[in-house]
Structure formats: C-alpha cells, structure tokens
N, C-alpha and C positions, 0 to 999 in steps of 0.2 A: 950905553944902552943897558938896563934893568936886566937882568937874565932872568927867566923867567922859571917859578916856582916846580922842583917836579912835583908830579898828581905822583899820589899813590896807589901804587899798583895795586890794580883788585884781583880779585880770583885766587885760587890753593897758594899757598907759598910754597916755592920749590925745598927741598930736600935741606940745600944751604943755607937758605935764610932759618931754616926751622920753626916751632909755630907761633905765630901769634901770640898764640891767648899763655899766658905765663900763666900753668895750670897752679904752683905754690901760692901765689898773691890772692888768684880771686879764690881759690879754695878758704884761705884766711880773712876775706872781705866776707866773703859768704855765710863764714862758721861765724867766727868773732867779730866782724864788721873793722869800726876804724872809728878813732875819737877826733873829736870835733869841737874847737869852743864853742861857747854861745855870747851873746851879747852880754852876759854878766859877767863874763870874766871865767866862767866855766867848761868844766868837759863833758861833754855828751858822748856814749856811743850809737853807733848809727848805722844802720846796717843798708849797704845801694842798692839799690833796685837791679834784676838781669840787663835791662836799657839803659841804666847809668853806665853797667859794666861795660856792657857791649861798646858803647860811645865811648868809655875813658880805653879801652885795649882796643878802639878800631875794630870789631868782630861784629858777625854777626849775633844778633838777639836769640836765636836760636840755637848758636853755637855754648851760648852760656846757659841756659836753660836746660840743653842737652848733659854739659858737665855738670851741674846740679843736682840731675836724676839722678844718673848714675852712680857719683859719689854720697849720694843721701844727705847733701849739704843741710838742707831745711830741716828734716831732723836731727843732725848732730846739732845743728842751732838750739831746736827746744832742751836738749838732755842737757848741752852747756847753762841756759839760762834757770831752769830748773835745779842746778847745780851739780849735775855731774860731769864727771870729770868727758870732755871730746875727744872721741878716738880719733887715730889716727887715720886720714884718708886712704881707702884699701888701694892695694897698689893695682894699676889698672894691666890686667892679664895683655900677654901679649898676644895679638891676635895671628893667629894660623894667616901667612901667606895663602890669597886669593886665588883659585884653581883657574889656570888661564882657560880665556874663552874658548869654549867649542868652535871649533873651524867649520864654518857654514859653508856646507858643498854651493859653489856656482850652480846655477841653472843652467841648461841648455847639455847639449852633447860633450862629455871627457874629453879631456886629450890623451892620445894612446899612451903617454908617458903616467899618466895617473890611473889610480883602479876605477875595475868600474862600477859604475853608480848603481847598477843593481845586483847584490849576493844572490849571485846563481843559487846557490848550495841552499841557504835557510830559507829562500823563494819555493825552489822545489821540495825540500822537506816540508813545509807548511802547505803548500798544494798537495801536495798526494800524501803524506802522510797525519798532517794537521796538526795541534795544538793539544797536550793532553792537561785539563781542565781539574781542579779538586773541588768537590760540591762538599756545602757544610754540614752536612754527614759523615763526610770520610770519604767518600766512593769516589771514583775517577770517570772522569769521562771524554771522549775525543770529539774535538769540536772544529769544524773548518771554515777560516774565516773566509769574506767575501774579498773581491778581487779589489774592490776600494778599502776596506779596509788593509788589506796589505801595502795597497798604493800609497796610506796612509802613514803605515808602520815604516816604511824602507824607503818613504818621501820619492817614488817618482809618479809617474802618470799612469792612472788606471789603465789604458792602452796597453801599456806597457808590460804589465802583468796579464793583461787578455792574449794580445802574441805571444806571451812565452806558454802561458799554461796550451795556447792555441799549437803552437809547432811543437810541443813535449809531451804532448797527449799527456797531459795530466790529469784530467775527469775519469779518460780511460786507466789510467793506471791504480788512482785511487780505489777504482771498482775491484780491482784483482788485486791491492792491498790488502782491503775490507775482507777479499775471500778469501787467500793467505792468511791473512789471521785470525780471524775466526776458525780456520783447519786446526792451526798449531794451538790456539787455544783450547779445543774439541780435544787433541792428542794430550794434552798436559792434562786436561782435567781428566782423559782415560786413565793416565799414569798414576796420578794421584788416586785414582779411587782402586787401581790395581794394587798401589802399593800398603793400599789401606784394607782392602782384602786377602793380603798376602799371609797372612798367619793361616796354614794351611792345617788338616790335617794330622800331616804328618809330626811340625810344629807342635800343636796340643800335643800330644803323646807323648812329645819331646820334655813338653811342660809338666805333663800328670809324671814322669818316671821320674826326672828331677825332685817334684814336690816327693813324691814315696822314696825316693833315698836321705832325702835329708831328714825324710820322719824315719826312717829305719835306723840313720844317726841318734838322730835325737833319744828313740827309743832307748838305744844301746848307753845313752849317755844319762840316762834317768829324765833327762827335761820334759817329758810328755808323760798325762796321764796313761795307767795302761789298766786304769777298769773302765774308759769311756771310748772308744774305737768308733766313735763314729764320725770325725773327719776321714781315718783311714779307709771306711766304710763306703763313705762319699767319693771318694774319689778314685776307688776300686769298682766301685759301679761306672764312673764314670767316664773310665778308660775302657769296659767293657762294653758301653754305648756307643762313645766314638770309633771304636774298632768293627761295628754292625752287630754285636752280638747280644744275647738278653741283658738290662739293665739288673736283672732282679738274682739272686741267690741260688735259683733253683729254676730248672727247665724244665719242660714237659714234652714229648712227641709223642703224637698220635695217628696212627695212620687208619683208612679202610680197607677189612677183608674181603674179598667175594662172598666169604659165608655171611657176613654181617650182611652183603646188601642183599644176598637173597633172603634175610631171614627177615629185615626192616622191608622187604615187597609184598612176601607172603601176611606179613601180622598185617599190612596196609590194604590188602583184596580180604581178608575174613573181615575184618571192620566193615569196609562197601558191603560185605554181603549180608550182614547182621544187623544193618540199621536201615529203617525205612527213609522211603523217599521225602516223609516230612520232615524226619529226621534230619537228614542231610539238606534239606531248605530247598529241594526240586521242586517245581508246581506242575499240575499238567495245561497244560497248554490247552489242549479240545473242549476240555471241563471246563474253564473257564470264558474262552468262548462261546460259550451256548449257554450259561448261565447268563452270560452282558446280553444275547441276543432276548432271552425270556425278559428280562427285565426292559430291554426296549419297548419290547411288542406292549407289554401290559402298558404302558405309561402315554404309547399313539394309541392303543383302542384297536389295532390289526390283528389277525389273526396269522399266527403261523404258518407258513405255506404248508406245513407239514401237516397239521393240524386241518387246516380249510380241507384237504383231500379225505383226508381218512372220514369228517362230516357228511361229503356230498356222496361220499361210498356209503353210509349208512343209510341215508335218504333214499336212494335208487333200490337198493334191497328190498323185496317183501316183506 
C-alpha cells in the first residue's frame, strides 16, 4: 500500500524548524535577480516577481513584499542597474521582547484571596478631593469627575461608586474640603502679604544708618564727591521724616498769647464800628419790603391801604 504524501504544514514555523523564507537568497534574487538562458543559446538576467518568490520558498506573498520594504530591495535594484555599487542589506535590528499582556480582571465578585477590584484610596481621593487639572495658560484648576466616569476609569459598575461615595459621605465631605482650603488658602496668602509688608519702620532706619556709614567711609576714603552733598542731604532728611520729625532744615514754632487775642478782637469791634452797613453787605430788610409792596400796588391799579385812609380823612374834613 502507497504511503501516503505528508501535506505541509501550514501556519508560524516553530522555533526548531526556523524560518521559511531564507532571508540571503531572496534578498540576492530581489537585488541582482538570477541568469537564465534563452533559446539562443544565451544568458538573460531576470529579476522574479514577489509571487514567483513566494511560490518557489512556499511563503506567503506578503511575507515577501513585507521583506522588500523593509530592506529597500527595489531601490538597491535601481542604484545597482544605474551602476552603483549595492549596499549591503541593513542588518535587521533586534526587536525588544513583547510586554506580556495585561491580565484582564474577571468580571463578577473577587475572590477573598485576590485584591479588590475597587482602590478604596484613589476612589475616595478623587471623590472628595478631585483631580487637579492644568489649563493652557498655566493656571490649575480642580475638577470632580462624575460617578461614570470613575466607573469608567477603575472599570467597575457606576452602582458601585454611588454606594461608596453614598456610605462615606463623600459630597458631604468634599463641601468642608472645599472650606478647609479655601481657609488655609486665605492664611497663606495673609502670610505672604505680611511678609511682604514686613520691612518695618524700624528696618528703613536700619537701612538710612547703614547707607550714612558707608558714606562716612567712603568720605574718609576720598571715593565721594565732598563739594556735592546732596545724596547725604537726601537721606538726612529722610531719616528725619521717617522718624516723624520736619523733613526740611529748619523749623519754626508758633504759639498764641492772650495779648495777641485780645489785641486781634479789639482791631476786629473798631472795624464793625467804622464801616457802614452797605459796607459790610447788610440790607435792611423793612426797606425793602415796602418798596416790593409800592411796586406791586402801582402795577394792579390798588391803592394802598395806607394811602386809601389818609384820602377818605381828607374828604370828610371841611
């Protein structure tokens, strides 16, 4: 009985057998091709197609097309037929071991011997404390994701993150986060501006007697003008301002005597008494009411009450 043909095995070649595709040969079919007679008695060369290749090494068509690329086969071809000299095939880098796959958590409920599937700890940091975000300005900002989206992030069931935040009062504690740090934030920025107004006083003074000793050196050492004194000038006033006292060279005090203020009352009643009432821009008041009244009367056609009496007295008379 015929024993029957083995079929050749398809799919990867194991480790043992090693590859396939005998990368020297078709590298040199590829670059320089392979000579061939012809019916006259001659030699041709002749370059095989990727599907020759493939079919004469048994490979896939795209396993040879792939070495192609890579190697730059089709243009070492042209530089060789153009007449330069074919480099050498680059040696193909060894590639980094494959990071083994991610171990995909089972679904459904741990077993007590494995951890568990939800980090307490970056679940509750992220609930009450939140995510702090960098906007493209520069400036930061804190931003609190939603209960799906962490269900997203930490792969289990939105439920799941609503009972936790729900039994760890997390809403409630975010609130008195939020006001905690806004306090301590309020305290830092007191400190900072205290520490920024801390040049006191006493300080300057500290500074102006500094600055006039070293000019008092300098003096004595010739480095400073001494027919121009008016830095020292400046700043001898200026220690006299910060101290509360006159800025200027020379002070003045004046006080009031009791003769002086009787003597500025009495010159102030002889003036009142020497200058008239138009003088002084007083009006009389009656005078000028009984002049508006004369000017009314004339203007209605009435007479005077004053006036109509004293008439009807002359009338009655003999």
């Amino acid at each position: 009985m015929a024993k029957k043909k083995a079929l050749k095995k398809l799919g990867r070649p194991t480790k043992a057998e090693g590859p396939r595709l005998p990368h020297d040969e078709v590298d040199r079919l590829l670059v320089e091709g392979e000579e061939v007679p012809t019916t006259r008695g001659r030699v041709k060369r002749r370059f095989p197609s990727f599907r020759e290749l493939a079919e004469r090494f048994g490979v896939a068509h795209s396993a040879v097309a792939k070495y192609a690329q890579q190697h730059d086969c089709l243009g070492r071809r042209k530089r060789l037929l153009a007449g330069h000299p074919a480099s050498e095939p680059p040696a193909s880098p060894e590639e980094p071991p494959a990071p083994p796959p991610a171990s995909k958590r089972k679904t459904g409920r741990p077993r007590k011997s494995e951890e568990p599937a939800l980090p307490r700890q970056e679940l509750d940091r992220a609930l009450v404390f939140g995510d702090v975000k960098t906007l493209p300005d520069g400036s930061t900002m804190t931003s609190y994701a939603s209960y799906r989206e962490l269900a997203e992030r930490f792969g289990v069931a939105t439920s799941l993150v609503a009972n936790y935040s729900r039994e760890h009062n997390c809403l409630r504690r975010r609130e008195e986060a939020k006001t905690r740090i806004a306090t301590k934030a309020d305290q830092k920025l007191i400190e900072l501006r205290a520490n920024a107004i801390a040049v006191s006083k006493d300080d300057a003074l500290k500074m102006i007697d500094g600055y006039l000793l070293g000019f008092e050196e300098a003096l004595a050492e010739g480095r400073v003008r001494v027919d121009n004194p008016t830095d020292f000038n400046t700043m001898v006033r200026l220690k006299e301002f910060v101290q509360g006292g006159a800025d200027s060279r020379q002070e003045l005090h004046a006080t009031f005597s009791l003769e002086g203020l009787q003597a500025r009352h009495a010159q102030a009643l002889r003036a009142a008494r020497e200058t008239t009432p138009a003088e002084r821009g007083e009006v009389d008041a009656e005078a000028e009411s009984s002049d508006e009244d004369t000017e009314v009367s004339k203007s209605t056609g009435e007479e005077h009450p004053d006036t109509a009496t004293s008439t009807s007295a002359k009338d009655e008379s003999p």
